[in-house]
N, C-alpha and C positions, 0 to 999 in steps of 0.2 A: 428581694428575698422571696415572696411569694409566690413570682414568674418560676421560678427553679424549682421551688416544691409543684408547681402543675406540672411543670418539663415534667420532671421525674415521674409523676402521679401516671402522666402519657404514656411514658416507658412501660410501667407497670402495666397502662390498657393494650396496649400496642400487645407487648409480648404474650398477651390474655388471647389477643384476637388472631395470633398467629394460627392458631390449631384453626379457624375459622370461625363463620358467625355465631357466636353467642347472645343468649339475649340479656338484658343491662345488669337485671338481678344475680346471674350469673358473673359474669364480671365484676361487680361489687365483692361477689362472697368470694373469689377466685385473686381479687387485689388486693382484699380486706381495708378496702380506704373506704373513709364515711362519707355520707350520702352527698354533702358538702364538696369535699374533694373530688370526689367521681366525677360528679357533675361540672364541677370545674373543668377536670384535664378531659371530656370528653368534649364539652366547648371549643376549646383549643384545638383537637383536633379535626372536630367537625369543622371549625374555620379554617384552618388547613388545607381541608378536602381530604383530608385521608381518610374520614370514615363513610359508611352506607348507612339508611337507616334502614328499618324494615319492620310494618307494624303487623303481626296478624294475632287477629282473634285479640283484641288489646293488650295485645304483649309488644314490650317493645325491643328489636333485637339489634345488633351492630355488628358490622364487618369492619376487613381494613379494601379501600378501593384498590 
């Protein structure tokens, strides 16, 4: 049951990261899923390979590859 709500969570980021990179805090306020969740479905996809990461000036941002 858990696996699905990350799928879905992924969906959520995925269609966030369409417009291109954002960076995470962005994406949270843009999915409204909690810190918890985020962090999940971004797991999942950075296991995947479908994400970038990209840190500058300690911000941390995310594309889709």
């Amino acid at each position: 049951m858990y696996k699905e709500k990350i799928g879905i969570n992924a969906g959520l980021i995925w269609e966030a990261l369409v417009a291109g990179e954002q960076n995470v805090k962005a994406v949270k306020k843009v999915t409204k899923l909690a810190e918890k969740d985020l962090n999940l479905a971004l797991g999942w996809l950075a296991r995947e390979g479908k994400l970038v990461f990209n840190e500058v000036d300690g911000e941390l941002f995310v594309s889709l590859t």
